[in-house]
VOLUMDREN-158848 format. One record per residue: residue number from 1; x, y, z of N, C-alpha, C in turn. Coordinates in Angstrom, 2 decimals, decimal comma. Layout:
BEGIN
+-----+---------+---------+---------+---------+---------+---------+---------+---------+---------+
: num :     n_u :     n_v :     n_w :    ca_u :    ca_v :    ca_w :     c_u :     c_v :     c_w :
+-----+---------+---------+---------+---------+---------+---------+---------+---------+---------+
: NUM :       X :       Y :       Z :       X :       Y :       Z :       X :       Y :       Z :
...
+-----+---------+---------+---------+---------+---------+---------+---------+---------+---------+
***
This chain:
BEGIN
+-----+---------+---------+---------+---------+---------+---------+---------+---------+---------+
: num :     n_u :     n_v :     n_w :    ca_u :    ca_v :    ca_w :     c_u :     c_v :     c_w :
+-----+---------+---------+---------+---------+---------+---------+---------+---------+---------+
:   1 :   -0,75 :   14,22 :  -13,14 :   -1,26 :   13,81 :  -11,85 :   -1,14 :   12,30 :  -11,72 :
:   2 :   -0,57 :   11,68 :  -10,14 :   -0,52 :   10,52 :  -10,02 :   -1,99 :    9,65 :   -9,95 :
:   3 :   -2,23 :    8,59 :  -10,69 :   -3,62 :    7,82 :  -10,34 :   -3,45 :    6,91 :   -9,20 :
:   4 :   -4,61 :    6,89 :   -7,83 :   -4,21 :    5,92 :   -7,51 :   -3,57 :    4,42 :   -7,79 :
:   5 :   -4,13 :    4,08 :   -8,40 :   -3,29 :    2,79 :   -9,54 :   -1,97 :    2,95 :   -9,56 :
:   6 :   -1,55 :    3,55 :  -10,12 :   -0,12 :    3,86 :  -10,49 :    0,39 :    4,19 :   -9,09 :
:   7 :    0,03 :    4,83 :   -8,26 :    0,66 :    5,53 :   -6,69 :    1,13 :    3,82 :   -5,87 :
:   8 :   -0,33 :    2,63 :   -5,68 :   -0,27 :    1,68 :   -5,43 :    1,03 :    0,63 :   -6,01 :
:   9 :    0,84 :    0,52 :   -7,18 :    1,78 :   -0,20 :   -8,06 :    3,39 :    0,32 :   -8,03 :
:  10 :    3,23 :    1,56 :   -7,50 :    4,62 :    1,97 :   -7,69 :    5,09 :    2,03 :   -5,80 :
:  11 :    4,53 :    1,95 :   -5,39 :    4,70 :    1,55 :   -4,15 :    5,02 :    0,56 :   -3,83 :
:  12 :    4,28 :   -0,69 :   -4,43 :    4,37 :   -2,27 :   -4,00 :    6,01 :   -2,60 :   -4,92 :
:  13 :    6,17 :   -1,77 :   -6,17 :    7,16 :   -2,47 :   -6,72 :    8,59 :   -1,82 :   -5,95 :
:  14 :    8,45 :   -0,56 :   -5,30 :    9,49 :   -0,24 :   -4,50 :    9,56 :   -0,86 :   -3,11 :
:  15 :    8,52 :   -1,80 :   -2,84 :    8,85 :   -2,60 :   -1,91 :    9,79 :   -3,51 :   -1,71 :
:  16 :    9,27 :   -4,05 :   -2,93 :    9,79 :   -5,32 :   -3,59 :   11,18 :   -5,18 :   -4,02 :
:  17 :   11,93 :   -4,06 :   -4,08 :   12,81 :   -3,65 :   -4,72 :   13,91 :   -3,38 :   -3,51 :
:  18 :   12,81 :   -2,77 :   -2,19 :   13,61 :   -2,79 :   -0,48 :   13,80 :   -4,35 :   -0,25 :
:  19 :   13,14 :   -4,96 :   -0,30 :   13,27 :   -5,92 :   -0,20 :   14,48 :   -6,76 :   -0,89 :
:  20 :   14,16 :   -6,92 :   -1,72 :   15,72 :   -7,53 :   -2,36 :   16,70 :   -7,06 :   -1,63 :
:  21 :   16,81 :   -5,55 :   -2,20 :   18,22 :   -4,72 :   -1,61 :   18,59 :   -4,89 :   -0,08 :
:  22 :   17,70 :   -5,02 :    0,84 :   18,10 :   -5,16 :    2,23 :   18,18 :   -6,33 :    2,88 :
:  23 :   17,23 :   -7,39 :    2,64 :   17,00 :   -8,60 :    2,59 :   18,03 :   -9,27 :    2,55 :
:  24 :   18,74 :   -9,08 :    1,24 :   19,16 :  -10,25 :    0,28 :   18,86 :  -11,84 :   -0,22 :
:  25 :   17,17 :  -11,27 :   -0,30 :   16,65 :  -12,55 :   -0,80 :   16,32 :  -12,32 :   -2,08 :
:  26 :   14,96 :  -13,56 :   -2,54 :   15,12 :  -13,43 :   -3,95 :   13,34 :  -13,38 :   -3,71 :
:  27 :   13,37 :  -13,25 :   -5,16 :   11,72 :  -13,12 :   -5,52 :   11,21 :  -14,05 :   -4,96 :
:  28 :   11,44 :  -15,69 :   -5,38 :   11,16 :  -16,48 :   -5,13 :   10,77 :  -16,48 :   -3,33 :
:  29 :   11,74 :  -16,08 :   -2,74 :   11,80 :  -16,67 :   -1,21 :   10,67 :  -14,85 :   -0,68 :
:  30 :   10,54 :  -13,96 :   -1,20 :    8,97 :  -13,12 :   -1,01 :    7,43 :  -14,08 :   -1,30 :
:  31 :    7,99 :  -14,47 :   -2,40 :    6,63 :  -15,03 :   -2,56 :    6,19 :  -16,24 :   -2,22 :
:  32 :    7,23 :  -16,90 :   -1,67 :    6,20 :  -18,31 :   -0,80 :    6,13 :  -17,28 :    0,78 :
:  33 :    6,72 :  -16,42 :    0,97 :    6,39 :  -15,88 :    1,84 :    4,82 :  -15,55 :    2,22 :
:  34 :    4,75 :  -14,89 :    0,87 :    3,23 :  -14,05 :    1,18 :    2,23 :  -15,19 :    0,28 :
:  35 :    2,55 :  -15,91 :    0,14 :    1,90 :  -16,67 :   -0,31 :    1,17 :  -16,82 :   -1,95 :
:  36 :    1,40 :  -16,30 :   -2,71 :    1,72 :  -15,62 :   -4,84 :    2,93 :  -16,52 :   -4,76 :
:  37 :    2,98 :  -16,68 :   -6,25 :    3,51 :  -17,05 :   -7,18 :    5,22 :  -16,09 :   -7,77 :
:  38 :    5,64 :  -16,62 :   -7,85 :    7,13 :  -15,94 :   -8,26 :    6,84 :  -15,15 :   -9,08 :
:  39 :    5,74 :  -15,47 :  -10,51 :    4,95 :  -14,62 :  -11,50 :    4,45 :  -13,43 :  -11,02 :
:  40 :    3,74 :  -13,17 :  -10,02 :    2,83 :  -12,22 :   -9,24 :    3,98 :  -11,13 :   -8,90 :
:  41 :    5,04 :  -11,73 :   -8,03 :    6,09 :  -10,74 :   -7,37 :    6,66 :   -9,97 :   -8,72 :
:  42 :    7,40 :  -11,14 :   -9,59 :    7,92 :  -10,28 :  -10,64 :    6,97 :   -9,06 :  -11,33 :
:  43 :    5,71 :   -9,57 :  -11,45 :    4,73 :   -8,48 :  -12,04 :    4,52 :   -7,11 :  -11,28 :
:  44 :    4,79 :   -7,29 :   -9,91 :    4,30 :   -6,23 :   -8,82 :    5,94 :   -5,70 :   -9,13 :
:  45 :    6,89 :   -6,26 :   -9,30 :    8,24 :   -5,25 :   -9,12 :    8,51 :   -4,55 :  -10,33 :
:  46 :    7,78 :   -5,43 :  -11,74 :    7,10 :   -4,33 :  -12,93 :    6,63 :   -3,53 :  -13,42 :
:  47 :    5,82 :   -3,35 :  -12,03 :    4,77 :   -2,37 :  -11,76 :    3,33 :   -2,45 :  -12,36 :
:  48 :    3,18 :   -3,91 :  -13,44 :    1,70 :   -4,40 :  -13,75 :    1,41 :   -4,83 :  -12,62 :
:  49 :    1,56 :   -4,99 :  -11,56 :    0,50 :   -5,80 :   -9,98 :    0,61 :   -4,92 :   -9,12 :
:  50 :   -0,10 :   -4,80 :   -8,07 :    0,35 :   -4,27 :   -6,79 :   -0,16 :   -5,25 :   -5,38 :
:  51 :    0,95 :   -4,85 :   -4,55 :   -0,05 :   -5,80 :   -3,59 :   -0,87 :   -5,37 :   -2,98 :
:  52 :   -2,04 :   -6,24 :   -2,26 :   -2,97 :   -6,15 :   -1,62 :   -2,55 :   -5,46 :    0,05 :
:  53 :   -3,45 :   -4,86 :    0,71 :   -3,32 :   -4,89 :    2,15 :   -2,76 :   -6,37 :    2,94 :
:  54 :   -3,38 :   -7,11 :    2,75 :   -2,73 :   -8,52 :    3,31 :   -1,58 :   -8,47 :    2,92 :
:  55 :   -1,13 :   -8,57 :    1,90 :    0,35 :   -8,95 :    1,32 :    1,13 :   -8,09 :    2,51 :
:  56 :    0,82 :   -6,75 :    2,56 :    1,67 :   -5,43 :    3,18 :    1,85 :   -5,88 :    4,61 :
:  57 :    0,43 :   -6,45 :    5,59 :    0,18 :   -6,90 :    6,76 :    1,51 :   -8,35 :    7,04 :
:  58 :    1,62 :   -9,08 :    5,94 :    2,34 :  -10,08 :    5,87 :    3,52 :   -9,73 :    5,88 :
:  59 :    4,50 :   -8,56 :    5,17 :    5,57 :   -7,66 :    5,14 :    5,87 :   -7,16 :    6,25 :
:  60 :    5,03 :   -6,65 :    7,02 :    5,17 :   -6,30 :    8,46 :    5,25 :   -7,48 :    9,33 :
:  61 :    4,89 :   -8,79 :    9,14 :    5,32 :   -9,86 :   10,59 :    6,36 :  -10,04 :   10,06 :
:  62 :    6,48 :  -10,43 :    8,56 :    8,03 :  -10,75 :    8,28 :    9,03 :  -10,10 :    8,85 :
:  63 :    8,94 :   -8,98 :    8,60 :   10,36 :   -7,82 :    8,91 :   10,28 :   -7,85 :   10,48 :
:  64 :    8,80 :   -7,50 :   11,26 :    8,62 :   -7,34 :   12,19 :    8,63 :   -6,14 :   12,25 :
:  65 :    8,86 :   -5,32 :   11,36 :    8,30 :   -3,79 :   11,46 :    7,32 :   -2,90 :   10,87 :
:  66 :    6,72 :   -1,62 :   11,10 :    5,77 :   -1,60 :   10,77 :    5,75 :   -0,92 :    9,43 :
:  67 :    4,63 :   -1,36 :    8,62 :    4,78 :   -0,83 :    7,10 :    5,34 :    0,52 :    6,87 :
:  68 :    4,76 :    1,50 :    7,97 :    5,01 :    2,85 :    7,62 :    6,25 :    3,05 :    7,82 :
:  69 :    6,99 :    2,54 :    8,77 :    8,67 :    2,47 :    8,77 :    9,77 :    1,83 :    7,48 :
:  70 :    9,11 :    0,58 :    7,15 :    9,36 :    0,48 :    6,08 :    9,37 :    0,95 :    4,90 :
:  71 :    8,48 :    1,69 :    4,59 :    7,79 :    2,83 :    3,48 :    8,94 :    4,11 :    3,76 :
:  72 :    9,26 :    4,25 :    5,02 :    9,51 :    5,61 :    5,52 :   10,93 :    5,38 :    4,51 :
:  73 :   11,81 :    4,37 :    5,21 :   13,01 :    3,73 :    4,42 :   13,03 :    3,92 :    3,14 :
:  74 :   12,07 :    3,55 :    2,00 :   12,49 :    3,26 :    0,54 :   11,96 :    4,78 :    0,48 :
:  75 :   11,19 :    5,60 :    0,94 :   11,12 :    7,32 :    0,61 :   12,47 :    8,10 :    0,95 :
:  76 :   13,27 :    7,52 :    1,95 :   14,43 :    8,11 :    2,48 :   15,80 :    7,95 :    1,24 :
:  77 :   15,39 :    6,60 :    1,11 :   16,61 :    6,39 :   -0,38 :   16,32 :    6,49 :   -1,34 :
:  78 :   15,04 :    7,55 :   -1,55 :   14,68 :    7,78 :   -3,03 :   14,15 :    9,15 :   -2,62 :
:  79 :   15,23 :   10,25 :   -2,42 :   14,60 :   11,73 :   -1,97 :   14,28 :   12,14 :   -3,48 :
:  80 :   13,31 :   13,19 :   -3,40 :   13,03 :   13,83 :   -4,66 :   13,43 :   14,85 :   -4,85 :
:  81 :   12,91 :   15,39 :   -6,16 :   14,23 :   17,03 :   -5,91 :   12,78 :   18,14 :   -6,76 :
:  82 :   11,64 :   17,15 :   -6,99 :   10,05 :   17,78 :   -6,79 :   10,20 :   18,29 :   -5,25 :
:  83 :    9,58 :   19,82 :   -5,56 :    9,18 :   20,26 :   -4,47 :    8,04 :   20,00 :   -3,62 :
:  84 :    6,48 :   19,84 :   -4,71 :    5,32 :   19,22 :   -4,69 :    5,27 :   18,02 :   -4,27 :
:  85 :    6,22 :   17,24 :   -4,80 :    6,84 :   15,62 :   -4,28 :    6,85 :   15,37 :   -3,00 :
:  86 :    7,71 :   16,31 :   -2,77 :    8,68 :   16,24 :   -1,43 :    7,12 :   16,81 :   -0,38 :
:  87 :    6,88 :   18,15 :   -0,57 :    6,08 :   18,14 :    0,59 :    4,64 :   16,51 :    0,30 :
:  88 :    4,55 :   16,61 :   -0,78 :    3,17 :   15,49 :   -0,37 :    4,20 :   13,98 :    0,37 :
:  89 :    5,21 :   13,92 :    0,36 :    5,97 :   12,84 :    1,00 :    5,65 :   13,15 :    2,58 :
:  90 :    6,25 :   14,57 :    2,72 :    6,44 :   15,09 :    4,50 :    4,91 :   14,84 :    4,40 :
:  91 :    3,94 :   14,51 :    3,96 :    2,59 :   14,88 :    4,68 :    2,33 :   13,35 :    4,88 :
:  92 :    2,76 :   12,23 :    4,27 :    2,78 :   10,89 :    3,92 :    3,57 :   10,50 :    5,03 :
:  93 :    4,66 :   11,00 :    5,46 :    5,53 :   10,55 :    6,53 :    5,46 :   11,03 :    8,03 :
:  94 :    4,65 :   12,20 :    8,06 :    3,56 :   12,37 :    9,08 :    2,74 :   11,34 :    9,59 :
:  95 :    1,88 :   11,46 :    8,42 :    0,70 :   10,12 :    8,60 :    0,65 :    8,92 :    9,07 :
:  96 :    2,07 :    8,17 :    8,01 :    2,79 :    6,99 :    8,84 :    3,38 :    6,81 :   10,40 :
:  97 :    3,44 :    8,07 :   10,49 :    4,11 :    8,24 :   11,87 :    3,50 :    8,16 :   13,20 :
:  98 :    1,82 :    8,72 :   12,97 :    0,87 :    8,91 :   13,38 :    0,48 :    7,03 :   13,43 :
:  99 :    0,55 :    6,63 :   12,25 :   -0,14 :    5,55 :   12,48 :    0,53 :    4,83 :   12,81 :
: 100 :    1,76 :    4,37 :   12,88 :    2,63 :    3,64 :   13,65 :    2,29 :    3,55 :   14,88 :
: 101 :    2,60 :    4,70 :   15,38 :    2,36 :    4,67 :   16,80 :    0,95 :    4,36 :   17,14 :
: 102 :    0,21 :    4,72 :   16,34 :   -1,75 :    4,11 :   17,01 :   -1,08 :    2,54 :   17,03 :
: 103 :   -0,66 :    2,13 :   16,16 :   -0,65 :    0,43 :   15,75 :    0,26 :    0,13 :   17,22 :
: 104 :    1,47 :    0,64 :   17,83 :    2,02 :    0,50 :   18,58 :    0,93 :    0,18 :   19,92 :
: 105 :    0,31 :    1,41 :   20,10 :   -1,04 :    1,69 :   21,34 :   -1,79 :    0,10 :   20,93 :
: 106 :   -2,18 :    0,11 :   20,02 :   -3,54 :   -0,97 :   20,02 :   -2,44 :   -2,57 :   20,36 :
: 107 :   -1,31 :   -2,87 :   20,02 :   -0,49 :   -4,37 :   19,75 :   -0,63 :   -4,41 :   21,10 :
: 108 :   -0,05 :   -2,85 :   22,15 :    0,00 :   -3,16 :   23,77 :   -1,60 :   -3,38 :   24,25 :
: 109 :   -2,18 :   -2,58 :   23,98 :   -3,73 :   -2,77 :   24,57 :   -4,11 :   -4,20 :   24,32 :
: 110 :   -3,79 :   -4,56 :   23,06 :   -4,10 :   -6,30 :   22,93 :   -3,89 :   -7,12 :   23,79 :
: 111 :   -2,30 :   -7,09 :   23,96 :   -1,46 :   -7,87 :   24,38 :   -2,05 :   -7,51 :   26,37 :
: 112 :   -2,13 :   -6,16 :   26,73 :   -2,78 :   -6,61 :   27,85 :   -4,18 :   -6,98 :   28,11 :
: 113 :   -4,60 :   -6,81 :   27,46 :   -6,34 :   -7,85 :   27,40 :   -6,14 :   -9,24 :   27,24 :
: 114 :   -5,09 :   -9,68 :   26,65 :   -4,92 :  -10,97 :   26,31 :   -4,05 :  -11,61 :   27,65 :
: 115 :   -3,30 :  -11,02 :   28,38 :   -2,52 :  -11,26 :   29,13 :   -3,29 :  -11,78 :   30,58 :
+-----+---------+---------+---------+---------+---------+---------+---------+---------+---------+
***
């Protein structure tokens, strides 16, 4: 069974790992991003760190997209061939999907209150 711990950590380091690959940046240029240490990133793509919610929130202005899309991406290029896997993914990529779009509803509701 996965521990949260390990679910987190292995998440943040497949971020980190989209990142490079699509990016084409370097550790270095993530982490003055989010504001850690080059040490921190390398540890999170080790899978000893994970990042925080902020860090993830910070991943999303960067890219400009939303985490769960991003997430959706590094699950898409890493299909499993677990069956158990795979459906707890479809239930994960639901969820994201769901919440994307709330996040979509609330940025416009902002943006017209603010307007």
């Amino acid at each position: 069974m996965i521990h949260e711990r390990q679910l987190r950590s292995g998440l943040s380091s497949a971020l980190v790992e989209h990142l490079l690959k699509t990016s084409g940046t370097t550790q270095e240029k993530i982490a003055t991003a989010l504001g850690v240490s080059p040490a921190f990133v390398s540890r999170v793509r080790s899978g000893e760190r994970s990042f925080t919610i902020d860090h993830l929130l910070l991943v999303e202005e960067l890219l400009d997209q939303p985490i769960g899309a991003i997430l959706l991406a590094i699950r898409k290029a890493r299909p499993s061939d677990d069956p158990a896997l795979a459906r707890l993914q479809k239930l994960a990529q639901d969820g994201l999907e769901k919440a994307d779009k709330l996040r979509t509803v609330i940025r416009k509701r902002r943006a017209a209150t603010h307007a």
